[in-house]
Structures are given as structure tokens and as C-alpha cells.
C-alpha positions in Angstrom: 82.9 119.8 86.2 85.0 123.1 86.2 87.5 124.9 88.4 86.4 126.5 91.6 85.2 129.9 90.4 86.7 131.3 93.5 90.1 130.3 93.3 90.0 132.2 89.4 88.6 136.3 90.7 92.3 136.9 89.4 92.8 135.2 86.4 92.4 137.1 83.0 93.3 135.6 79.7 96.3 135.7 77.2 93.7 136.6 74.1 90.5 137.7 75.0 87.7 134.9 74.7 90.6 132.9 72.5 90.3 129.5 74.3 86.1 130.0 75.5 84.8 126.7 74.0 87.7 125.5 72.4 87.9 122.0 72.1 91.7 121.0 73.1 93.3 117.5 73.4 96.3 117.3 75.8 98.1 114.3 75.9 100.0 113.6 78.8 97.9 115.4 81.0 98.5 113.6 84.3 102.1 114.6 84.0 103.4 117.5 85.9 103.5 120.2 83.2 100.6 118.7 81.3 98.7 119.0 84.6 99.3 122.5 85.2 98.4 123.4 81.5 95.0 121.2 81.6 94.5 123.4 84.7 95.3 126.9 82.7 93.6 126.2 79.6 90.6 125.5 81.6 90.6 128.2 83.5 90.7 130.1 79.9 87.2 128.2 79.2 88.6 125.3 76.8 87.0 122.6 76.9 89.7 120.0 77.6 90.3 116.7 77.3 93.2 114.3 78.2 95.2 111.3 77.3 97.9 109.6 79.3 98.8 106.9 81.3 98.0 107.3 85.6 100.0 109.2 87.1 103.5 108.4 87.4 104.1 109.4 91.3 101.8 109.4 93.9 101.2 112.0 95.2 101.3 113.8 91.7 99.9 117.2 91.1 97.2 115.6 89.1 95.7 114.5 92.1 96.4 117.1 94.2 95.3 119.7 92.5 92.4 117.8 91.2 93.7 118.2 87.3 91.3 115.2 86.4 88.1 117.1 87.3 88.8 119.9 84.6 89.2 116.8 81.6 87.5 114.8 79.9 90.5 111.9 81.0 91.4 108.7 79.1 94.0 106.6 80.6 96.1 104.6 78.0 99.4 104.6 76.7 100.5 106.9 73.6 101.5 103.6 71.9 98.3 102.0 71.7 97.2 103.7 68.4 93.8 102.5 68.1 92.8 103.7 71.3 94.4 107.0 70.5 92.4 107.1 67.7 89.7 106.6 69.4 89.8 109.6 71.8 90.4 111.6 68.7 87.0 110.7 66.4 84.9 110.8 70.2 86.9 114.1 71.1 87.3 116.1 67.8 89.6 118.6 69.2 90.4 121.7 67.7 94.2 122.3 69.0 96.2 119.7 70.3 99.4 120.0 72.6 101.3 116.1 72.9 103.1 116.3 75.8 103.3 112.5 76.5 106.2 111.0 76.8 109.5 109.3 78.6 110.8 112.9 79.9 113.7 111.3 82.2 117.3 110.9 81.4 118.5 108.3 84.0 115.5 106.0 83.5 116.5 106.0 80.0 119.4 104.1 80.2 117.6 101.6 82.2 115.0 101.2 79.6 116.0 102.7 76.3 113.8 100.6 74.5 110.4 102.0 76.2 112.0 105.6 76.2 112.4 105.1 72.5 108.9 103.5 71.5 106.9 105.9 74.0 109.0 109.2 72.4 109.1 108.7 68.9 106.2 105.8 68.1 104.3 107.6 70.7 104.7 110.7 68.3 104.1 109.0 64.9 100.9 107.7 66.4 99.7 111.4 67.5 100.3 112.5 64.4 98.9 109.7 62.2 95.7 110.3 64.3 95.6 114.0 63.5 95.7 112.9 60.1 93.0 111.8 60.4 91.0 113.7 62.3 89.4 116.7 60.0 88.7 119.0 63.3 92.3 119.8 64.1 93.9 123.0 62.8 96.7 123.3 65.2 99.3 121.4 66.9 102.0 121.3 69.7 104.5 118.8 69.7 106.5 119.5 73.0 110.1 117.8 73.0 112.8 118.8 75.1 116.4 121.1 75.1 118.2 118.4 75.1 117.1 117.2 71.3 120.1 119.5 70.7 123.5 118.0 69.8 125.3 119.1 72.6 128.8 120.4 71.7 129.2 122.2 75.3 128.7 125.6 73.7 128.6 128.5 76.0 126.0 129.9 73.4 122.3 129.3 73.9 121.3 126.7 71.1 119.0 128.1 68.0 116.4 126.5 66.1 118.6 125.6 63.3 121.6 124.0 65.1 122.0 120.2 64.6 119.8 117.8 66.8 121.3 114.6 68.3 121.6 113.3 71.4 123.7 111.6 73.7 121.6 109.4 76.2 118.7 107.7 74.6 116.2 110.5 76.2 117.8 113.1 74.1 117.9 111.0 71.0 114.2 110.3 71.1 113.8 113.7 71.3 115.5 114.6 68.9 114.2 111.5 66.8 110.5 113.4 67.4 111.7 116.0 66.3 112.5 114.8 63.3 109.4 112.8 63.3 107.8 116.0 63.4 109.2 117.6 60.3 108.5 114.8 58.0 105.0 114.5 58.5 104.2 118.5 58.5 106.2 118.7 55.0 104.9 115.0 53.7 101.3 115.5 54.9 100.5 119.3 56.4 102.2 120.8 54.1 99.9 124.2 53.2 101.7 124.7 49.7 100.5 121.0 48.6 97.4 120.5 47.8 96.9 117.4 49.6 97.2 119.8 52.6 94.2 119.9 54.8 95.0 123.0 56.3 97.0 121.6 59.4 99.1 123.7 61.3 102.4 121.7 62.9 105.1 123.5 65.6 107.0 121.7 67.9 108.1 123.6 70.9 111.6 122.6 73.0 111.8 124.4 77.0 114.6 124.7 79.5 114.6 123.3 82.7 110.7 123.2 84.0 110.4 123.7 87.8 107.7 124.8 89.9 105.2 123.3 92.5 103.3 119.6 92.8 106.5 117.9 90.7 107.2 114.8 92.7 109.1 112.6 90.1 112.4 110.6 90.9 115.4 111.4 89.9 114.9 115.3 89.2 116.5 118.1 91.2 113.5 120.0 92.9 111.3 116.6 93.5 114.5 115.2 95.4 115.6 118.4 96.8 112.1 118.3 98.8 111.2 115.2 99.8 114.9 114.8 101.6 113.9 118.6 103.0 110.8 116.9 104.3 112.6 113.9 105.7 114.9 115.9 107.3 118.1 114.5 105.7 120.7 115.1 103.5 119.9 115.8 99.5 122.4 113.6 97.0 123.2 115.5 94.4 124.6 114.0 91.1 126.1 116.9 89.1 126.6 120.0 90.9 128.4 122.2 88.9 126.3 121.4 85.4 124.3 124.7 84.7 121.0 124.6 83.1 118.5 126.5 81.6 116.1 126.9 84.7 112.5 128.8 84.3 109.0 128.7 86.0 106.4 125.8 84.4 104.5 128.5 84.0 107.0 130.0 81.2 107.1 127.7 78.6 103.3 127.0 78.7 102.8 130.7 78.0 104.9 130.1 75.3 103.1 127.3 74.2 99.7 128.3 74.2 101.0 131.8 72.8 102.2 129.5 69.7 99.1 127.5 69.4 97.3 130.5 69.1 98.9 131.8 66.3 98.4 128.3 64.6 95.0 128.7 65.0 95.1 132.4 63.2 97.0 131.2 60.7 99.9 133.4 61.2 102.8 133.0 58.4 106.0 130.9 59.3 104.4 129.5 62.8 104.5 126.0 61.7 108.4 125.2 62.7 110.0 124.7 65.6 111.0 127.1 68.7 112.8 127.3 72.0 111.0 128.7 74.9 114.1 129.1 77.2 114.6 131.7 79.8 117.0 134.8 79.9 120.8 134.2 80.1 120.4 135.2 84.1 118.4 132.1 84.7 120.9 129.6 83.6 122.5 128.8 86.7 124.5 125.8 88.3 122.7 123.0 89.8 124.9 124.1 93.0 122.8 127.2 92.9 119.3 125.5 92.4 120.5 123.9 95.8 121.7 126.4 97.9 118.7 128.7 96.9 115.9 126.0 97.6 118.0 124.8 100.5 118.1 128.5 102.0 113.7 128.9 101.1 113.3 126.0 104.1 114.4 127.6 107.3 115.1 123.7 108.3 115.8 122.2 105.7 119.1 120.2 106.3 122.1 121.1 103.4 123.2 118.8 100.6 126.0 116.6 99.4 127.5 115.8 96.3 126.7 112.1 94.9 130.3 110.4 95.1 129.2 107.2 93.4 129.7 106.6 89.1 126.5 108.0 87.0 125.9 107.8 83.2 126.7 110.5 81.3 124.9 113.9 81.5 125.8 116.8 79.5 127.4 119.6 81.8 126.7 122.7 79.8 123.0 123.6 78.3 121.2 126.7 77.0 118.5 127.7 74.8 118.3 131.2 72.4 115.0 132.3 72.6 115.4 134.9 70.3 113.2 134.0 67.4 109.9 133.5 69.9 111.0 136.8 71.5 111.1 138.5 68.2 108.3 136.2 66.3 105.7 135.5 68.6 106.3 138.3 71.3 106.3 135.9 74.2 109.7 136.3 76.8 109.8 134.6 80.0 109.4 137.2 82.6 110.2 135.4 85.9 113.9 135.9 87.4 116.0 133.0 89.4 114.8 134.2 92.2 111.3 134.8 91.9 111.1 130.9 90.0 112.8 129.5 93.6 110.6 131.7 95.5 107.1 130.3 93.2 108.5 127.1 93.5 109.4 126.7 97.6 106.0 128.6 98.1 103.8 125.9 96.3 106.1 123.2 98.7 105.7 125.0 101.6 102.2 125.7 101.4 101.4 121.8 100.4 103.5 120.6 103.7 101.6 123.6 105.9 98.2 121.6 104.6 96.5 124.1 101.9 95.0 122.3 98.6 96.6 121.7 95.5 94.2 123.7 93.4 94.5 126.6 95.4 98.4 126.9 95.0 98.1 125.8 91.4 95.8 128.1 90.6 97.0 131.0 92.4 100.0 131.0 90.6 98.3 130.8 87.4 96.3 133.5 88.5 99.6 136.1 89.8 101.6 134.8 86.6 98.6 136.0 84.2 98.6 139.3 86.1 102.6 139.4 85.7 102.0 139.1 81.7 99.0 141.7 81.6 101.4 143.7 83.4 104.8 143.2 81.2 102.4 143.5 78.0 101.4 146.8 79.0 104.9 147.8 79.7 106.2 146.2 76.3 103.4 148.8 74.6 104.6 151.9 76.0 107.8 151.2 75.0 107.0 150.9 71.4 104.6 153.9 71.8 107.6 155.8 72.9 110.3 154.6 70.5 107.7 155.2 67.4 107.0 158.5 69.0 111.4 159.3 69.3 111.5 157.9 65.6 
């Protein structure tokens, strides 16, 4: 069953009739982000299916928005590899985006030895499936910022910089990564001619906000519900600035990559930061204050007094090479991202549906891109024309 053509009069495509019929695999798409990009790529016409465990809140934006009706949906964990294999010989998707995965710092600590299995064995087993699975041509392996060794640079963190990882989140992370990388040079590799003409990326994003995220222990689901409850946020680590950008923003990112997997364009198969613009990395204190000021009655917040594991205090991501590479930017400020965000919240606590919010910000964000693409082109019309 597909979307509600009604709730799509405004959406329009990233590439013309790209993802019409395209057979995609998502996995972790009863997450938040992979249930706003089963909900996208749908809209585009794919034909998606999904694999993940249930969803990990209730309520979740899976349900709400009713992300399982647009999927062909197999609950089971990334770890069982003969079930993921499964999915993969039934499915035979074309593109695959693995998004499943531990994605919490704090819980980490608690159980480092699920965070590790689900991050990095989770990832071999994706991959060992793909190899063999003669339909796929191209692949996203989404991991995280924080697969960086953080060294508390003020400098936004490049593709080539060292990975690492403090907390055992971040080290799986960067452990995928370098999961990753073995298997596209020991089994994808184009130049070999074992090759079978895979195409490998993996793809690390800021801070992810935006409506129908309801899991514990991040800033905007906690923000929220104590907005809700009428009572006081705690806040762990105030003054730690992050990268902060629109869900929306590395998901264009992402399925800008994928398709230039699928065209086979030259030096795609590595791995890139989809982070915003140097505005948008911003205090936690600031996150706060501006969601805090978006609820006329929402009740302030206080600093968390009592002893936390560690947590890096400064992060950034140079986006530079997808800017330059792949064309994609994000194109939300601070402000508009808070605004998206409180106005998916707001409408959910004032009773609208789930799909409607979701896909009305799909919808204005697609219209946003037509609109910066055009301007991008008149620029380079008018510096060509000046050179």
C-alpha cells in the first residue's frame, strides 16, 4: 500500500524518475531516521522494503506516521545472518542504505557488548549478504560523527582524519567503519576482477533532529516530553556544542550519494560527512533555550548535577568534499531546523497525523532544494559568463 497521494501534490524528486521502481532495502527502518527515509524514498516511487527490530519507543514515528505501510517490513535483528539473508534472495534490492544499529552513547556503557555485536557484526553480516546477492549495485553504510577520534579540535573533522572512539558507541562506529573499507577493497573492489561491480560508501551525519524522535536519552526527545509534562528538562552537558541539522539533511545527502553509486560516478565509493554549515554548530544550551522559547509554556531547564560518563565536549564535521563532489549542502539554518522541528511537536500534541507532518516536510524541504538548485545554476551561469 502507498502513501496518501494527497499529502504528496507538493513533492517533486531529487532526479527525475531516479527512484520510480527501484527496488531499495533499508535496514533499520523502524528507527527514527530510517523511518523518515522509507517515507521519502517512497514518495520518490521505490519500491521499499525494510529490516529492523520493532520499534524501540512507543510511540515511534514508525507508527505514527504509518512508515510500515510504505515497506515491505521484516522484523529481526541485524545479527541474525540467516534471516538477513533471507530478506535479501526474497527482496533482491537494487540499492541498499544499513542504517541499523545501537545509535546511543549512554546505553552504550550499560551494554557495550550488544552496542558492539549489533554495530560492527551487524555490519559484517549486511555486507556478507550483499555479497551475495547479484542484484545490488549500490550501498550506504550510515555510521555516525562520532567514529572520529576526537582530539577537541575547533576544526570540522575530514574524511581522512583518524577514527577512534572514546565510548564504546563511537568505537563501533568507527569499528564499521573500518569494517566497511575492508570488504569494499577485499571483495568490491572494481579494479579486481573478482569485482562484481558493487558500489560501497559509507556516510557519517551531525546531530539528526527533527519531528516523531521519541528515544531516551537524546536532547530533543527529552526536551519534549518534560515540555509536555509540564516540568523541568535535565540537561547533562550544556555547554558541549554539536553539529546540529534537520533529518532531512543528511538523507538528501544520502540518497544524493546512492545515486551516484548507481551511475557509476568515479571516486563515490569512499566515505563522506554530511554535516551542516559552521552556523549550525551550536551549544546544547542553545538547542534548549531555542526549543524551550518554540512552546509558549513550556517550563525552562536545568543543568544535570549528578556524575555522567564521558561525552566529548567539542564536535564538527567538514563537509567540504560532498559540497564540492556530489553537489549536495545542507540548506536549513539553526533556526529554521528548531522551527521544523517544534512544528512537527506541536502539531502532534494539537492532534494532526503523523504522515501529514512527515510528509509535509518532505514535501517543503524538496521544494527548498528545487529552489537552492536553481539558484546554485544561475550562479555558475553568471560566473562562466564573467570568466
Amino acid at each position: 500500500m502507498g502513501i496518501r497521494k494527497s499529502a504528496l501534490e507538493n513533492v517533486v524528486t531529487l532526479k527525475a524518475d531516479f527512484w520510480k521502481n527501484k527496488s531499495v532495502l533499508i535496514t533499520g527502518h523502524t528507527g527514527f531516521k530510517g523511518a523518515w527515509l522509507s517515507l521519502w524514498l517512497n514518495s520518490l516511487g521505490a519500491d521499499v522494503s525494510g529490516y529492523a527490530t520493532e520499534p524501540p519507543t512507543s510511540p515511534s514515528l514508525f507508527e505514527l506516521a504509518s512508515a510500515g505501510i510504505c515497506t515491505k517490513s521484516t522484523i529481526a535483528d541485524i545479527r541474525d545472518s540467516a534471516s538477513l539473508k533471507r530478506v535479501f534472495k526474497s527482496n533482491q534490492p537494487e540499492v541498499v542504505f544499513h542504517m541499523a544499529a545501537q545509535s546511543l552513547v549512554r546505553p552504550s556503557y550499560n551494554d557495550p557488548v550488544e552496542t558492539f555485536t549489533t554495530n560492527v557484526i551487524g555490519t559484517v553480516n549486511v555486507l556478507e549478504s550483499i555479497r551475495k546477492c547479484k542484484s545490488v549495485k549500490a550501498v550506504v553504510i550510515v555510521t555516525s560523527d562520532k567514529c572520529y577520534e576526537n582530539r577537541q579540535w575547533a576544526r570540522g573533522y575530514r574524511e581522512n582524519d583518524p577514527l577512534g572512539g572514546y565510548d564504546p558507541y563511537s568505537s563501533s562506529k568507527a569499528c564499521a567503519e573500518l569494517v566497511t573499507a575492508s570488504f569494499r577493497s577485499s571483495f568490491f573492489n572494481r579494479k579486481d576482477s573478482q569485482g562484481n561491480g558493487v558500489s560501497i560508501a559509507s556516510a557519517r551525519a551531525g546531530n539528526v533532529i527533527g519531528g516523531g524522535d521519541w528515544a531516551a536519552d537524546r536532547l530533543i526527545p527529552d526536551l519534549v516530553r518534560a515540555f509536555i509534562d509540564n516540568r523541568s528538562a535535565v540537561i547533562r552537558n550544556p555547554l558541549a556544542t554539536r553539529p546540529w541539522q534537520h533529518v532531512l539533511e543528511p538523507l538528501s545527502g544520502y540518497i544524493t550519494l546512492a545515486e551516484s553509486l548507481c551511475d557509476g560516478q568515479s571516486g563515490t565509493d569512499q566515505a563522506w560527512n554530511f554535516g551542516p554549515d559552521e552556523a549550525n554548530v551550536r551549544s546544547v544550551n542553545d538547542v534548549c533555550d531555542g526549543m524551550a522559547g518554540r512552546f509558549e509554556d513550556a517550563v525552562h531547564w536545568r543543568r544535570d548535577t549528578s556524575e555522567n560518563p564521558h561525552e566529548a565536549q567539542l564536535l564538527q564535521l567538514d563537509s567540504s568534499k560532498a559540497r564540492r563532489k556530489l553537489g549536495w549542502k545542507s540548506i536549513l539554518t539553526f533556526e529554521e531546523t528548531l522551527d521544523w522541528t517544534a512544528q512537527w511537536y506541536k502539531g502532534y500534541m494539537a492532534g494532526k497525523d503523523g504522515l501529514e507532518l512527515t510528509l509535509n516536510d518532505i514535501g517543503r524541504y524538496q521544494l527548498r532544494l528545487s529552489k537552492s538548485s536553481r539558484e546554485t545554476s544561475v550562479c555558475n551561469v553568471v560566473h562562466a559568463n564573467k570568466n
